[in-house]
Phi, psi and omega in degrees: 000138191248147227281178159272169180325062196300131177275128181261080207285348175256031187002075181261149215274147181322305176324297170316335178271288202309305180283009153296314193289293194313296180317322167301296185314303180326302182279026144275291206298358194083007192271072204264342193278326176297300203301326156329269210298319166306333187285319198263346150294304170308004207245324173307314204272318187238057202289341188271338207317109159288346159286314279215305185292337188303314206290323181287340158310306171304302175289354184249348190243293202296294180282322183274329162064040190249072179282332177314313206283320184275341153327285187297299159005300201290297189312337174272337164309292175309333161282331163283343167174102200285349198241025178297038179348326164313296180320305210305304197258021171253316162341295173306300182334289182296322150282342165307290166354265213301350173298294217300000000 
């Protein structure tokens, strides 16, 4: 059975697909200061890029326990596409965190 069709729904250029994926690994493998530092270069080049703004969310809240940073993260998602529900509830997640 062959997997589906991965859709590029933010229609990001093969470089851009290949340095997520080099990124995803990087944060599986723990190398979260290379995924930083790859995340946040593309993020100079692609300042709207929303995957690229999730992974740094992902990498400040989940890994870093840096929730202000990943909050502004969720949010820049959400001013850029208000009906993201990922963004939303991770968002939500970090700010409760950040309460305590």
């Amino acid at each position: 059975m062959t997997p589906p069709a991965f859709h590029n729904t933010y229609n990001l250029s093969e470089s851009q697909l290949e340095q997520l994926d080099r990124a995803e690994e990087l944060m599986e493998t723990q190398k979260l200061n290379h995924a930083e530092n790859l995340l946040l270069e593309m993020l100079e080049k692609s300042p709207e890029c929303i995957p690229v703004l999730n992974n740094l969310g992902v990498i400040y809240g989940k890994y870093f326990l840096e929730y202000e940073k990943a909050i502004s993260y969720y949010e820049k998602v959400l001013s850029l596409e208000p009906s993201n529900e990922w963004a939303r509830n991770e968002r939500r997640r970090y700010e409760r965190y950040n309460s305590y």
